[in-house]
C-alpha positions in Angstrom: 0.0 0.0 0.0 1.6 3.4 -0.8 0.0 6.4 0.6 -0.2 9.7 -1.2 0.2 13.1 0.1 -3.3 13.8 1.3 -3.2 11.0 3.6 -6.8 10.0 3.3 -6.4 8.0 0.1 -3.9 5.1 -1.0 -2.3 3.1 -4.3 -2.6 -0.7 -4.0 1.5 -1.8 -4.4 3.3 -5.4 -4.5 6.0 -6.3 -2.7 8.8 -8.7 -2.7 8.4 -10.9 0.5 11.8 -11.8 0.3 13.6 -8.7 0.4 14.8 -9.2 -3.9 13.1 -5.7 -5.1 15.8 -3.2 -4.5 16.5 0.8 -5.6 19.8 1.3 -6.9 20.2 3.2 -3.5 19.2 0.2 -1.9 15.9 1.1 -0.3 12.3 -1.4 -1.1 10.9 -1.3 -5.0 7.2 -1.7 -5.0 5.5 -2.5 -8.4 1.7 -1.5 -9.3 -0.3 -4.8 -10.0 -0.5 -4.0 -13.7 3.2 -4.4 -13.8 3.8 -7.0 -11.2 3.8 -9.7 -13.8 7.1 -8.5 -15.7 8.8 -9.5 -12.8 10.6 -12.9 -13.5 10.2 -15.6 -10.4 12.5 -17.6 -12.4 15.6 -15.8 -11.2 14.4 -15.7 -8.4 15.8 -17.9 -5.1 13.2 -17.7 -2.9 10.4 -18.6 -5.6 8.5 -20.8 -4.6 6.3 -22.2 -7.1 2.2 -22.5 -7.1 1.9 -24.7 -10.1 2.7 -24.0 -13.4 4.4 -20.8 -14.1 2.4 -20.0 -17.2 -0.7 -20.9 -16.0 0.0 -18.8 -12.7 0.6 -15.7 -14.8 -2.4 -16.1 -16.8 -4.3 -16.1 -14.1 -2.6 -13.4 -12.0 -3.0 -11.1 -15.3 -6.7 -11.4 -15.2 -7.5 -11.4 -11.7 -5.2 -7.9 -11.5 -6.8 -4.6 -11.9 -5.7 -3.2 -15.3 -5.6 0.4 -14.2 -3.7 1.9 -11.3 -6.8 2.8 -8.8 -7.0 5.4 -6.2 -8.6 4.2 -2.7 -10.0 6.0 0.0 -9.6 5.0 3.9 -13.0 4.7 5.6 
């Protein structure tokens, strides 16, 4: 979740659980849902797989929201 500057409304991010999405400077990368899917588990170590890697990404790309949406806290 990445909050935005008025504080009352938020982005919907992914993260990596195991640490692997870095800045250059070193700090956390977060990734929108619409792009989340670029991101290659099969370089990654700590992937651990949930079937299929094809068939996981097919699904993933239409569950995923295609636009980057704007939330509001209640």
């Amino acid at each position: 979740m990445e909050k935005l500057p008025t504080g009352d409304e938020y982005r919907l991010r992914v993260r990596c659980d195991a640490g692997q999405w870095k800045k250059k400077q070193g700090e956390e990368k977060l990734y929108k849902y619409s792009t989340v899917i670029r991101r290659s588990p099969e370089y990654c170590e700590d992937y651990e797989p949930m079937g299929t890697l094809k068939e996981f990404l097919r699904e993933l790309k239409k569950s995923l929201p295609v636009k980057d949406e704007i939330y509001a806290y209640e």
